[in-house]
C-alpha positions as CSV (number, residue, x, y, z in Angstrom):
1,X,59.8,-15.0,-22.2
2,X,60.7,-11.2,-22.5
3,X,60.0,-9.4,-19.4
4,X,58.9,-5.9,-19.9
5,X,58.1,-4.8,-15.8
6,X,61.3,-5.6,-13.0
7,X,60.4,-7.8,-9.7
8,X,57.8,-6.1,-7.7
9,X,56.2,-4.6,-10.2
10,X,58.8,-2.2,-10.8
11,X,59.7,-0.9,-14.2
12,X,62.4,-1.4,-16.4
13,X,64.4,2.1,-18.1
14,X,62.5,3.4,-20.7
15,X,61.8,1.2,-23.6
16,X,63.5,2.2,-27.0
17,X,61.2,2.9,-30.3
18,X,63.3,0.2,-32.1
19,X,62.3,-2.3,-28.9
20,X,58.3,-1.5,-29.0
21,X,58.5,-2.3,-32.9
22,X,60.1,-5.7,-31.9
23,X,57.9,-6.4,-29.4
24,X,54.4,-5.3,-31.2
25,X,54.5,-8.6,-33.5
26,X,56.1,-11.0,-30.6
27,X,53.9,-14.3,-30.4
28,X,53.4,-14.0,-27.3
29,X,50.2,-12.2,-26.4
30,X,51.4,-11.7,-23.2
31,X,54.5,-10.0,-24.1
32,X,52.0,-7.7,-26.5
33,X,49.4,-7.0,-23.5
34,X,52.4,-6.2,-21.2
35,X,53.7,-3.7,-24.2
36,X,49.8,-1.9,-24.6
37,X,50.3,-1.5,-20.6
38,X,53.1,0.5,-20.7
39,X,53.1,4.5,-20.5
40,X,56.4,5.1,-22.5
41,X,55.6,3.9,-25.7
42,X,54.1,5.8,-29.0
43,X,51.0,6.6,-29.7
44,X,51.6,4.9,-33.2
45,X,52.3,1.5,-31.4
46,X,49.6,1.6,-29.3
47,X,47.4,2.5,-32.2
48,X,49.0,-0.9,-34.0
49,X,48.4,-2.7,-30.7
50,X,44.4,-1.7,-31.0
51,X,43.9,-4.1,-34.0
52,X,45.6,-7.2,-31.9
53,X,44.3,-10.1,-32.7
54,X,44.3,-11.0,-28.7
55,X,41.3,-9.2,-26.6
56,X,43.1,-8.9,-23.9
57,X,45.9,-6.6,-25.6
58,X,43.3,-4.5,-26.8
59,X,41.5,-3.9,-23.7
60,X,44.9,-3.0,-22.0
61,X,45.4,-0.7,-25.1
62,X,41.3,0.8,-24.7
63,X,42.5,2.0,-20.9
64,X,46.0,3.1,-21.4
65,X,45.8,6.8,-21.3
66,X,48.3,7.5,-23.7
67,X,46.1,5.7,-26.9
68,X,45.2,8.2,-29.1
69,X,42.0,8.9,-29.9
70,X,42.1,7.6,-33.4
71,X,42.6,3.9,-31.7
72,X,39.8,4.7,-29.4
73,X,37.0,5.5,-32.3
74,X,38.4,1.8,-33.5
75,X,38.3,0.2,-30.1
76,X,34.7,1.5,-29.8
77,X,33.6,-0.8,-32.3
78,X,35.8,-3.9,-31.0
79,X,33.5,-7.4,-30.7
80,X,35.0,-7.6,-27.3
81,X,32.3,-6.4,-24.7
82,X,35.0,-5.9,-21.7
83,X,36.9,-4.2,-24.2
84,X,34.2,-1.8,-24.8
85,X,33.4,-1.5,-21.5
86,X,36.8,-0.5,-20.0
87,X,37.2,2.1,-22.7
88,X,33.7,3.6,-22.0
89,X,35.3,4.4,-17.9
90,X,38.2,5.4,-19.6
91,X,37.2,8.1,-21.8
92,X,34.8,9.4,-20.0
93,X,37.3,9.6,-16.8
94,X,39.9,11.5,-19.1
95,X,37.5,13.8,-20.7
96,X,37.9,17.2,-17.5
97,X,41.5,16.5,-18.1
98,X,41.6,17.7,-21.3
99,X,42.9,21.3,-22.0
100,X,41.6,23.3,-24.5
101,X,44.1,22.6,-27.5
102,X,43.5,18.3,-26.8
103,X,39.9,19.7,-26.8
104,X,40.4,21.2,-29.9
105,X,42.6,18.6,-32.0
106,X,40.8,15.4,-30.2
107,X,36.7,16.7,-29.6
108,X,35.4,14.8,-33.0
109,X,37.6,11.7,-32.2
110,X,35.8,11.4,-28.2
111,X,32.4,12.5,-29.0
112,X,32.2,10.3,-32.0
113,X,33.5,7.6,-29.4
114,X,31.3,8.3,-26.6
115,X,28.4,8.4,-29.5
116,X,29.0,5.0,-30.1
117,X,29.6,3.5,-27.0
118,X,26.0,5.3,-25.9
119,X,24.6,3.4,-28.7
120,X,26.1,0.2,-28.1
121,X,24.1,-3.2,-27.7
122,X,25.6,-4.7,-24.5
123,X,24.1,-2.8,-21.4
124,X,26.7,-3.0,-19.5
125,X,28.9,-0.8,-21.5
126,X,26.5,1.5,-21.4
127,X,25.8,1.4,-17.5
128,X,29.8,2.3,-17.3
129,X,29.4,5.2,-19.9
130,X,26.5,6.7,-17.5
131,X,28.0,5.8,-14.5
132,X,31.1,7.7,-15.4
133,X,29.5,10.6,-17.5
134,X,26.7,11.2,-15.0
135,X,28.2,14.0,-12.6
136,X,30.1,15.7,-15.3
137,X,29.0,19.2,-16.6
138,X,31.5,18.6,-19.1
139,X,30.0,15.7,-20.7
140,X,28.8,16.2,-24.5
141,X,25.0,17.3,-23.9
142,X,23.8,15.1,-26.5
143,X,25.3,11.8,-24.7
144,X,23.4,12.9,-21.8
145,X,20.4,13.5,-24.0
146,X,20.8,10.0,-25.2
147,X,21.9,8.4,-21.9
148,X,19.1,9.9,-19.5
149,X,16.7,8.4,-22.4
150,X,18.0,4.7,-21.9
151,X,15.4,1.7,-22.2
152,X,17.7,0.4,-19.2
153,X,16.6,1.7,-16.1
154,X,20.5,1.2,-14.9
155,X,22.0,2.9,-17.7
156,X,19.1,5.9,-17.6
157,X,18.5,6.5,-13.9
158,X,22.2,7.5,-12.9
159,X,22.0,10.4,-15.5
160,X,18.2,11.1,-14.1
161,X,19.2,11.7,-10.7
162,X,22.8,13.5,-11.2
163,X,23.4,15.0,-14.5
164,X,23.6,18.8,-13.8
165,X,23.2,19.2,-17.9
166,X,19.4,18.4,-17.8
167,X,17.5,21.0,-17.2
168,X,14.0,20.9,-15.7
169,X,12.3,21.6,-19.4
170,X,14.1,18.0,-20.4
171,X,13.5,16.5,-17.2
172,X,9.5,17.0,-17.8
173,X,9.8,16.3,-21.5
174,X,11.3,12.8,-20.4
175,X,8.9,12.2,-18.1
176,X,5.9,13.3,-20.7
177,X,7.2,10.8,-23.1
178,X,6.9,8.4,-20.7
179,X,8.7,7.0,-17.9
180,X,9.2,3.6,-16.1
181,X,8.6,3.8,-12.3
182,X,12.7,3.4,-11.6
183,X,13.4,6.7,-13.7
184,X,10.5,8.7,-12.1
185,X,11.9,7.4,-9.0
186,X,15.5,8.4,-9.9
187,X,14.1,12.1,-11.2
188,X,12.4,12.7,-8.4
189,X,15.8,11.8,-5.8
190,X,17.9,14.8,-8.0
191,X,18.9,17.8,-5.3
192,X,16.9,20.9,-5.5
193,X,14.5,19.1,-7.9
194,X,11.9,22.2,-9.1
195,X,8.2,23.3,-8.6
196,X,7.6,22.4,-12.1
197,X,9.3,18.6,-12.3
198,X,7.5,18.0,-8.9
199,X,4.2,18.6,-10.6
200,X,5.0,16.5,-13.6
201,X,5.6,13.4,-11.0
202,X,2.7,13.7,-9.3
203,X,0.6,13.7,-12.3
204,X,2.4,10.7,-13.3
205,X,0.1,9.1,-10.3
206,X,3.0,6.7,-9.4
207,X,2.7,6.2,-5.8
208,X,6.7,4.8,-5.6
209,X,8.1,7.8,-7.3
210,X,5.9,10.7,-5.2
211,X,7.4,8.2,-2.2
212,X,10.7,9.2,-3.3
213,X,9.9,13.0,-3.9
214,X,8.4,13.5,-0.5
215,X,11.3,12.0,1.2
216,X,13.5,14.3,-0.9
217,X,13.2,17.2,1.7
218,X,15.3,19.4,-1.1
219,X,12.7,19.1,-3.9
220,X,10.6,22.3,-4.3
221,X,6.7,20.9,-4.0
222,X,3.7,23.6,-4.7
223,X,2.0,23.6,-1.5
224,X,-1.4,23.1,-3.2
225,X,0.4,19.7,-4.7
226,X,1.1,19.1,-1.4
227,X,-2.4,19.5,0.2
228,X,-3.7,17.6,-2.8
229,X,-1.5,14.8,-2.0
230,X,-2.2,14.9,1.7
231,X,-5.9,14.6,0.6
232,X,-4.7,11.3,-1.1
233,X,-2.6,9.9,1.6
234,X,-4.8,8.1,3.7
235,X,-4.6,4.9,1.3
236,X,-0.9,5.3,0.9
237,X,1.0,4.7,3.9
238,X,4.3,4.4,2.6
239,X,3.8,8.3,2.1
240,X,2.5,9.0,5.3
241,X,6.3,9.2,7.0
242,X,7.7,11.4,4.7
243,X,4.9,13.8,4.2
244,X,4.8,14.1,8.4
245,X,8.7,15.0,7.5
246,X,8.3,17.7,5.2
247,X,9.9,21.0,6.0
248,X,6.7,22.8,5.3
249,X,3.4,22.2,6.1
250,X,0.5,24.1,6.3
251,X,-2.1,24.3,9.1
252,X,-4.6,22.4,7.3
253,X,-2.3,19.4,6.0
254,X,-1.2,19.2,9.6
255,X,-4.9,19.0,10.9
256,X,-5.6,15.8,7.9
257,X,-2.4,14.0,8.6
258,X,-3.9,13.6,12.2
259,X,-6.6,12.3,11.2
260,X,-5.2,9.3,9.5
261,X,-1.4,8.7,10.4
262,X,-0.2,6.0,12.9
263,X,0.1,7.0,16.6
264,X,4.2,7.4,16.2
265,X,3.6,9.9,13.5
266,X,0.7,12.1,15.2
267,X,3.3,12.4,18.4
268,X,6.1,13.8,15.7
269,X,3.4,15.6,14.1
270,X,2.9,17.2,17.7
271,X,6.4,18.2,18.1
272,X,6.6,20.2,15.5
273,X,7.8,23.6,16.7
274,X,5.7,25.5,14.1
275,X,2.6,24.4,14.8
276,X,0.4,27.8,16.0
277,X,-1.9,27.3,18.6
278,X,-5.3,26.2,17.2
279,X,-3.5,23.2,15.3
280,X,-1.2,22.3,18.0
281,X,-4.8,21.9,20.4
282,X,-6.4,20.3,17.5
283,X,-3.6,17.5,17.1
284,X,-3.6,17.0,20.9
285,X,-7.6,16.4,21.0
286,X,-6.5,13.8,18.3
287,X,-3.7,12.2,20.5
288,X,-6.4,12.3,23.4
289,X,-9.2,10.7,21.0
290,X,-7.2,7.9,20.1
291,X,-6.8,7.1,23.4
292,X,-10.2,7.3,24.2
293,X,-11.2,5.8,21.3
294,X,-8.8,2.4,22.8
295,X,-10.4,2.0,25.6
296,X,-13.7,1.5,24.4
297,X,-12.7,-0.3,20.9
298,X,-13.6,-3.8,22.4
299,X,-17.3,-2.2,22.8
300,X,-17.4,-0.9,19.4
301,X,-16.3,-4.0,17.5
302,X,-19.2,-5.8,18.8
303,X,-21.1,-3.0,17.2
304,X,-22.1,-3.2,13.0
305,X,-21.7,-0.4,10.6
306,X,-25.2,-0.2,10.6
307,X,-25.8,0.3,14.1
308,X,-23.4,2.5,14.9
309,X,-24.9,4.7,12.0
310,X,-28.2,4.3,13.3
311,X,-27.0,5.1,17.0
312,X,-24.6,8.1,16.1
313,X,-27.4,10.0,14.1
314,X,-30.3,9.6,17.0
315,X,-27.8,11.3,19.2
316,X,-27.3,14.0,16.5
317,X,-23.5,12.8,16.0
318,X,-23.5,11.4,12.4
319,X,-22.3,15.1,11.1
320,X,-18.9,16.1,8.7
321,X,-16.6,16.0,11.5
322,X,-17.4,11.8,12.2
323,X,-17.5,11.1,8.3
324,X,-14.3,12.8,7.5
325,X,-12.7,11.0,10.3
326,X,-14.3,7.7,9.2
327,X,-13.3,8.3,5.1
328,X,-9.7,9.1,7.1
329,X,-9.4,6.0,8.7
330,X,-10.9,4.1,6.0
331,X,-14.0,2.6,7.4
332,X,-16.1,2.6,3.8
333,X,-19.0,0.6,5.9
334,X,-19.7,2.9,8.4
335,X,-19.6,5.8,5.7
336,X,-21.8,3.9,3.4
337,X,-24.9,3.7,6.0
338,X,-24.3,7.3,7.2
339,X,-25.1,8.8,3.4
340,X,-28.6,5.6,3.0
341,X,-29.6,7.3,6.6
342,X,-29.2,10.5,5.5
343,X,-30.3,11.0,2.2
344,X,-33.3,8.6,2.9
345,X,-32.3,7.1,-0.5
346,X,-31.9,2.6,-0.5
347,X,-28.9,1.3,-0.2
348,X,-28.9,0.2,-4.1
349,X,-29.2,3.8,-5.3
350,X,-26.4,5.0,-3.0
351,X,-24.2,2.1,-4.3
352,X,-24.7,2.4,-7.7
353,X,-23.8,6.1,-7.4
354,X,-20.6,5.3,-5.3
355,X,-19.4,2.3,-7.8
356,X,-20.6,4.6,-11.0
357,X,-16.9,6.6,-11.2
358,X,-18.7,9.9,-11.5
359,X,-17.7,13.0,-9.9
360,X,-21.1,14.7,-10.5
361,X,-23.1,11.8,-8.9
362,X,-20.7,11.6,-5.8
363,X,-21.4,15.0,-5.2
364,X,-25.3,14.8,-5.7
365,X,-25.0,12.6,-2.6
366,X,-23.1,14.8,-0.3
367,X,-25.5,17.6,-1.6
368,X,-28.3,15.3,-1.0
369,X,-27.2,13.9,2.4
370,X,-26.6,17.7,3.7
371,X,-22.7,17.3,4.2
372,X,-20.2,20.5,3.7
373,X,-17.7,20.2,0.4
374,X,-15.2,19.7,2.3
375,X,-16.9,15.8,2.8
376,X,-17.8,15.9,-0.8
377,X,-14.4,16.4,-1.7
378,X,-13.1,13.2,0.3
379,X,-16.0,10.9,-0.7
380,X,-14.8,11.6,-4.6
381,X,-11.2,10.6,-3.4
382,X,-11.9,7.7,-1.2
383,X,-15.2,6.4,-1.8
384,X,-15.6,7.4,-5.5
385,X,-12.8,6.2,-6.9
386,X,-12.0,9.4,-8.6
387,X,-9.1,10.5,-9.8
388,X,-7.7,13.7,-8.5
389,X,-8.0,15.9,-11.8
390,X,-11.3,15.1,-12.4
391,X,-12.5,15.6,-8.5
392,X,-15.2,18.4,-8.1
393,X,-13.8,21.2,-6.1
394,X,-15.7,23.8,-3.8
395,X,-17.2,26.9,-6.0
396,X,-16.0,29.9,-4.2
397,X,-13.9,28.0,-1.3
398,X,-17.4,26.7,0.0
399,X,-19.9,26.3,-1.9
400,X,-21.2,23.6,-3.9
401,X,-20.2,23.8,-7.9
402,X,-23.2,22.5,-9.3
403,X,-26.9,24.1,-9.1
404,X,-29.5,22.2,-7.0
405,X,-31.6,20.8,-10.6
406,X,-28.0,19.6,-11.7
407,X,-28.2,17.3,-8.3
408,X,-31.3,16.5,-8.6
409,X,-31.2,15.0,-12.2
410,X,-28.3,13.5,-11.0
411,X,-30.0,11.4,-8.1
412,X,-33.1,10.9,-10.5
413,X,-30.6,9.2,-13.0
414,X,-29.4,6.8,-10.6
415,X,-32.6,6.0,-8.8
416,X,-34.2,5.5,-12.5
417,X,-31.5,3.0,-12.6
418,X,-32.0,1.1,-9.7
419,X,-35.6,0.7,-10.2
């Protein structure tokens, strides 16, 4: 058998034109891959090498550097998958070493290329493309386009989270079209993600991917997203670390988070060095309720919802501070009989309103049970079931945003029901 490389792997001298002629139509397939291999041959050979019959001399042709890129349109549309692949990491690899006149006499030949290999069937070739493409800013923007709108999460989510050719305006036109949770979650890991794409994610309402954007301490978040999502954290927990970890945070998140977050979280939530004085007292009161609250928890568990209702409003206790902090820890029960003792209404009424999904009747109820906004506002979220765009906000900061006969048809709807 013709030997084309020396012992070692070193090379022979330089191979003639006449030789490579010879050698392109040898039987032996290896003799032909070993030939596509080399660097010192002709373009036109390795062009003749890209229609070998054997796969494997292709695919050594597809990722020598020196096939022009006439051979690589063909090769893009080779039956062989590895083939395919292997040219894919090629050409994108090569394309930043271009100069301007290979840019010039070669661009049509590499975008068509890259077109088709963006388009192509088998996933994997398409994983290498973005894999390869998804750093570059010299990538053809319409690949990226194309790439970034993959039905494959693993071909998609590498151009999502590192193409600098996206701006934010595609980023939340991908997302309004739709995303699966692994691109929202890839989306939301880019650096320096914006104000604007934040926004878009958390109106996706996918817990995973605002996960993701709250651990991303780079990504710019509104701080009245944030405080909307600290309102909506206490049934999340796997946010609950990250948001504590945010660079920012106001007074008033700080003061929620330790309400609900587990003890190792309230004690980082204490150290934080920006805390002013009110919030740093109000977070230790927390750290020194907990501790109260141990010691008698054996006492209290003996104790029903109901009772505890019953004993907290004869000693005038049953007010905004102990429902928020009960809607914070998640104790529904105790909530529940606190608005029937309260509003004087039966506990049918009171669940039908609460199990009803509407924002207007939920507030009736705090209205009706003489609670502040602020409690109406959490008894939407938590005991409600609303959503956050359609929760009732304060009128004014404070006040309530309906008028006392909109309430009051609103409880006489319900009870009308219950009878």
């Amino acid at each position: 058998m013709i030997r084309l490389f020396g012992r070692k792997g070193r090379e022979e001298p330089p191979m003639t034109y006449e030789d490579s002629k010879r050698l392109v139509r040898h039987e032996d397939s290896g003799v032909r891959a070993d030939l596509a291999a080399r660097s010192d041959i002709r373009p036109e050979i390795l062009y003749f090498l890209a229609a070998d019959s054997s796969p494997e001399v292709r695919r050594r042709t597809a990722v020598n550097v020196r096939t022009p890129a006439q051979a690589d349109l063909m090769l893009a549309r080779d039956s062989d998958e590895t083939v395919r692949r292997d040219l894919a990491a090629k050409v994108a690899r090569l394309m930043p070493q271009l100069g301007e006149q290979d840019q010039e006499q070669a661009q049509r030949y590499v975008v068509e290329t890259l077109e088709l290999l963006a388009q192509d069937h088998a996933t994997r070739v398409r994983q290498v493309l973005a894999d390869a493409l998804r750093d570059l800013v010299d990538a053809p923007p319409s690949i990226i386009q194309r790439l970034a709108r993959d039905t494959e999460e693993v071909v998609a989510c590498p151009v999502l989270e590192f193409s600098p050719l996206l701006a934010d305006r595609d980023l939340i036109e991908i997302i309004g079209e739709g995303c699966a949770s692994g691109k929202l979650k890839a989306i939301s890991r880019r650096g320096d993600l914006g104000e604007t794409v934040a926004d878009a994610i958390v109106g996706t309402e996918d817990r995973d991917a605002i996960a993701a954007l709250l651990v991303n301490t780079s990504a710019q978040i509104r701080e009245e997203t944030l405080d909307c999502l600290v309102d909506q954290a206490h049934e999340v927990k796997s946010w609950h670390e990250p948001l504590v970890g945010r660079p920012k945070l106001s007074p008033g998140m700080v003061r929620k988070l330790a309400a609900f977050v587990a003890d190792n979280l309230l004690r980082k939530l204490q150290s934080r060095e920006e805390l002013d004085r009110e919030t740093a007292k109000r977070v230790a009161d927390e750290v020194h309720r907990r501790l109260a609250d141990g010691a008698k928890a054996d006492c209290e568990a003996r104790e029903t919802p109901k009772d505890l209702a019953r004993r907290l409003q004869g000693t005038g206790q049953l007010d905004d501070e102990v429902l928020l902090q009960a809607l914070a820890r998640g104790d529904r029960a105790l909530v529940r009989e606190a608005l029937v003792l309260r509003t004087g209404m039966d506990e049918a009424t009171v669940d039908r309103i609460l199990g009803a999904g509407s924002a207007k009747g939920v507030t009736a109820l705090a209205w009706k049970a003489d609670l502040g906004m602020r409690v109406a506002t959490q008894l939407q979220l938590r005991m409600g079931g609303i959503s956050p765009g359609d929760v009732l906000h304060a009128r004014g900061g404070v006040d309530y945003p309906l008028t006392p006969d909109e309430m009051d048809w609103q409880l006489s709807f319900f009870q009308t029901l219950s009878a």
